[in-house]
Kinemage of the C-alpha trace (Angstrom):
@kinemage 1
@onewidth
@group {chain A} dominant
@subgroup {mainchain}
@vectorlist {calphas} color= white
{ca unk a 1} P -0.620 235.370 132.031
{ca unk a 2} L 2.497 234.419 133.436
{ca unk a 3} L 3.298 230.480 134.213
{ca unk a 4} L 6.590 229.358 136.445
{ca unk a 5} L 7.383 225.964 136.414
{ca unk a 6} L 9.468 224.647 139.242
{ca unk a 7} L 10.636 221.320 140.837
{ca unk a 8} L 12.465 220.392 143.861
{ca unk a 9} L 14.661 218.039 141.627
{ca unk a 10} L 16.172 218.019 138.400
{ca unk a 11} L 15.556 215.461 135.841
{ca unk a 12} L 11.933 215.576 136.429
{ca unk a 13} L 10.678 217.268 132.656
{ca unk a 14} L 10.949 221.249 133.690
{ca unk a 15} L 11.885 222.297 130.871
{ca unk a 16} L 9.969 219.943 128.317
{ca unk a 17} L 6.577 220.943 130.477
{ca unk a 18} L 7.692 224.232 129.509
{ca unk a 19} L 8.153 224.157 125.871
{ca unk a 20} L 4.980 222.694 125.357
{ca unk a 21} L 3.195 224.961 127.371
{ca unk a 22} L 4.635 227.735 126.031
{ca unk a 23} L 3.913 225.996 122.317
{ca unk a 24} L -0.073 225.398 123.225
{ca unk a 25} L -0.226 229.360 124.909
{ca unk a 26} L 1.207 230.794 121.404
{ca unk a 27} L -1.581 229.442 119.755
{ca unk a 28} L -3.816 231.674 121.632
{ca unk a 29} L -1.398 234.812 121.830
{ca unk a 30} L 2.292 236.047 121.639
{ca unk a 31} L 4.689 233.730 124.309
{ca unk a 32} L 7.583 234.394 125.712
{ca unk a 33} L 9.664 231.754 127.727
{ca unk a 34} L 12.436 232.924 130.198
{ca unk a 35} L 15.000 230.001 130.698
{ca unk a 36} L 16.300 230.753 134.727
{ca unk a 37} L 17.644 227.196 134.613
{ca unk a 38} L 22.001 227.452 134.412
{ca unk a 39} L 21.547 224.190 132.226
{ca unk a 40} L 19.658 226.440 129.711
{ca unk a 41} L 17.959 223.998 128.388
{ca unk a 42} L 15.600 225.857 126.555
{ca unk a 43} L 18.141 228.275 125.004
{ca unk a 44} L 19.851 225.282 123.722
{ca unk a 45} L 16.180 223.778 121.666
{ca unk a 46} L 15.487 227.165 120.388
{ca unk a 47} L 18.829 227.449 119.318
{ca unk a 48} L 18.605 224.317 117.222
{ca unk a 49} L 16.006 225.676 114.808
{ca unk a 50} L 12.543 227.678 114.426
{ca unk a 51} L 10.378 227.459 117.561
{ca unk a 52} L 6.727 229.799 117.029
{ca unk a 53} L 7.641 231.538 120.897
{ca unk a 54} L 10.353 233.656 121.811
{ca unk a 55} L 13.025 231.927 124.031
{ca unk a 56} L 15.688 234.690 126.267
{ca unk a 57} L 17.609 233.895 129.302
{ca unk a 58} L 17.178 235.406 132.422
{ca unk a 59} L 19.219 238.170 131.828
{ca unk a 60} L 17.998 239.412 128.620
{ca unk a 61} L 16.242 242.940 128.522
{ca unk a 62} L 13.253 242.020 126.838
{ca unk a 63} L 9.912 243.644 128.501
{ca unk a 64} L 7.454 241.009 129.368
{ca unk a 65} L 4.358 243.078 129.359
{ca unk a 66} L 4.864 242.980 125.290
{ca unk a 67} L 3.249 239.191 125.705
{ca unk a 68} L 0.426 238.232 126.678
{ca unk a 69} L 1.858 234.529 128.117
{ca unk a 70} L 5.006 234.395 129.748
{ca unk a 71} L 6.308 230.979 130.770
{ca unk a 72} L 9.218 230.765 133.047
{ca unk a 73} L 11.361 227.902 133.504
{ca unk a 74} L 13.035 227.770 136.849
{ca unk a 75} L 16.034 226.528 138.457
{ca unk a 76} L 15.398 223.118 140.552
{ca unk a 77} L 15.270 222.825 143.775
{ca unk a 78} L 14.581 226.413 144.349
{ca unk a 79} L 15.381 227.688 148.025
{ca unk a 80} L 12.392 228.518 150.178
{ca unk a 81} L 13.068 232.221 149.382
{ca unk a 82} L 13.042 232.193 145.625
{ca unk a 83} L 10.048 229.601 146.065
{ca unk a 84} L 8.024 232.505 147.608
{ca unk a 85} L 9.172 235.086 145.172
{ca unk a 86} L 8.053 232.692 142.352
{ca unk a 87} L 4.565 232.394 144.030
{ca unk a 88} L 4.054 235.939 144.445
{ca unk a 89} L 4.807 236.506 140.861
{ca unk a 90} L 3.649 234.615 138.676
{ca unk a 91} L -0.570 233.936 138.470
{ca unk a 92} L 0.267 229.721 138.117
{ca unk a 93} L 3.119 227.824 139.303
{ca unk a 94} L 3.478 224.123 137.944
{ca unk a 95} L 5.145 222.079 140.482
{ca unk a 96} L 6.480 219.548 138.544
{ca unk a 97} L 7.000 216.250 141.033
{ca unk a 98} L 8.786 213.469 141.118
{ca unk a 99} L 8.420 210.306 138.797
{ca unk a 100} L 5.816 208.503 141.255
{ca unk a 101} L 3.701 211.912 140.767
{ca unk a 102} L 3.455 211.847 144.933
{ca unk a 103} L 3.717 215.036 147.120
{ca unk a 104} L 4.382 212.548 149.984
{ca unk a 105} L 8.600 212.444 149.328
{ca unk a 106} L 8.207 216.635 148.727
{ca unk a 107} L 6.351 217.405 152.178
{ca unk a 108} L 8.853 215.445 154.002
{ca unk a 109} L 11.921 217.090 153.244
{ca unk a 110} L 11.804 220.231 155.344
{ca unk a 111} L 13.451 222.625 152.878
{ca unk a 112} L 10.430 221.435 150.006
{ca unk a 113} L 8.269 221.914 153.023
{ca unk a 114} L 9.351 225.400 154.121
{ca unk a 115} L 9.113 226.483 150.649
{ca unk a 116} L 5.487 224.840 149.721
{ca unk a 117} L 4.580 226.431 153.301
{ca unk a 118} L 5.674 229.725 151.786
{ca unk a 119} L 3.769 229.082 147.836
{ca unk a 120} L 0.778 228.430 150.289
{ca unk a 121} L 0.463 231.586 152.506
{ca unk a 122} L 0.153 233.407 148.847
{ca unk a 123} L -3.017 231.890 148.332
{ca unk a 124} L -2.349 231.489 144.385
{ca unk a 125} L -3.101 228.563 142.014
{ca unk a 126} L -1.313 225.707 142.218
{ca unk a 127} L -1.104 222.630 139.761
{ca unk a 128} L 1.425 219.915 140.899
{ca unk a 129} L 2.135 217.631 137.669
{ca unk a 130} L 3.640 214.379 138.418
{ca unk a 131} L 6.292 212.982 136.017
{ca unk a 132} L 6.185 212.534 132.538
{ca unk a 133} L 8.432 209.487 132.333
């Protein structure tokens, strides 16, 4: 199963949805997570001691079909283009909102609303978390 997680702001718990995620999936099969955000975040916590998932950047040659969950944390604010390349695949994509957990501030702003346009038109599953703050 492969997961993306994506926001159209930073700050909103991307990467902390993601290590959990990826945490809870490895207790029901080998998980990789692929840090895509340049903050590497992610590199940086698996870096700081033993985590029970493999962690690689986007660049690392490691193939993904040797896992059975892949979790993929994204840049933010991903452009309307990546946002459909994202949709197509991956088989969930977590939009994680903003801290009020409303879609209202996301539809409005006409890039968020190109791109959620685009996630749309794929016809995947979609699970919009609000803020964990």
């Amino acid at each position: 199963m492969i997961i993306a997680i994506a926001s159209f702001k930073g700050g909103v718990g991307k990467t902390t949805t993601a290590m959990h995620l990826a945490g809870f999936l490895q207790t029901h099969g080998r998980t990789l997570l692929i840090d895509t955000d340049p903050n590497q975040s992610a590199i940086a916590w698996a870096n700081r001691g033993q985590l029970p998932f493999d962690v690689i950047d986007e660049w690392h040659d490691t193939p993904a079909h040797d896992y059975r969950h892949v979790v993929i944390d994204t840049q933010a604010r991903p452009t309307p283009k990546d946002f459909a390349i994202l949709a197509d695949s991956c088989e969930f994509l977590i939009l994680q909102a903003a801290s009020d957990g409303s879609l209202t501030g996301l539809v409005h702003n006409s890039r968020a609303r190109k791109a959620w346009d685009a996630y749309r038109q794929v016809g995947q599953e979609l699970l919009v978390l609000g803020g964990l703050a």
